[in-house]
C-alpha positions, 0 to 999 in steps of 0.5 A: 328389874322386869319380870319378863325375859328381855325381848333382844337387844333394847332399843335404847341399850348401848352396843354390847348392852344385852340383857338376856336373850330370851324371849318375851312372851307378854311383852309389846309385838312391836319388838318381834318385828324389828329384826324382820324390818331391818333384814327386809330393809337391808335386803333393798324393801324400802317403803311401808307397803312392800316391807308389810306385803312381805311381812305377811307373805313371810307369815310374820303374824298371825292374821297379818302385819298390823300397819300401825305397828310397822309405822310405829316400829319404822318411826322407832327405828329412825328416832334410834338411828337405825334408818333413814327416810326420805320422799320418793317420787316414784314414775308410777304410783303415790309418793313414798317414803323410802326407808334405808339403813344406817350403819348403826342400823347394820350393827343393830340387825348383826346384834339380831342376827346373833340373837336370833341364831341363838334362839334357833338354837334353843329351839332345836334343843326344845324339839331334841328333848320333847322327841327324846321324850316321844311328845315330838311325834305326837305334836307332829301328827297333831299338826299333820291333822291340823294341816 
């Protein structure tokens, strides 16, 4: 048994094989792309370069998308099922791989999704308690100072 918080449903976990849905503060980065990858693909954001523009343009992290990491994260995501590659030779411009999702690959992003609100929601009762206890008001104007 790790001593993290498990980081969303594993990669190699069986349908329904959660194991917590917290988060996993020293854990690998990797893992927080996932779930922005498969809804950019699904969304019709097909190659690497345009899935790593919107990563950044969505502020996904902090100084921006490592590539390496998306490559790896994407060649994950293949090996496990989740999407499908192929070449493209687009009229302008380089070849490029063209990733798509497969239905696994939609069942992996409704498991995230499912994740990911119950994440939203522990953060909305983060947020209630620190301005129950006032600290919300003081964190906000810390970050209007920031901005």
């Amino acid at each position: 048994m790790s001593d993290t918080l498990h980081d969303g449903p594993g990669m190699h976990d069986g349908p329904g094989m959660h194991h917590g849905h917290g988060w996993r503060p020293i854990g690998p980065r990797h893992r927080w792309l996932e779930p922005f990858v498969l809804v950019l693909i699904a969304d019709g954001t097909g190659h690497g370069y345009g899935l790593a523009t919107r990563l950044n343009e969505l502020g996904v992290a902090a100084g921006g998308i490592d590539v390496g990491e998306l490559y790896r994260t994407l060649r994950e995501l293949e090996i496990a099922g989740f999407v499908r590659s192929a070449w493209t030779n687009p009229e302008v411009g380089p070849r490029r791989r063209e990733y798509v999702l497969t239905e696994a690959g939609a069942d992996r992003l409704a498991e995230w999704v499912a994740v990911m609100g119950e994440r939203a929601r522990l953060v909305r009762e983060f947020l209630a308690a620190c301005e129950r206890t006032g600290l919300g008001a003081a964190a906000a104007s810390g970050a209007d100072k920031e901005a």
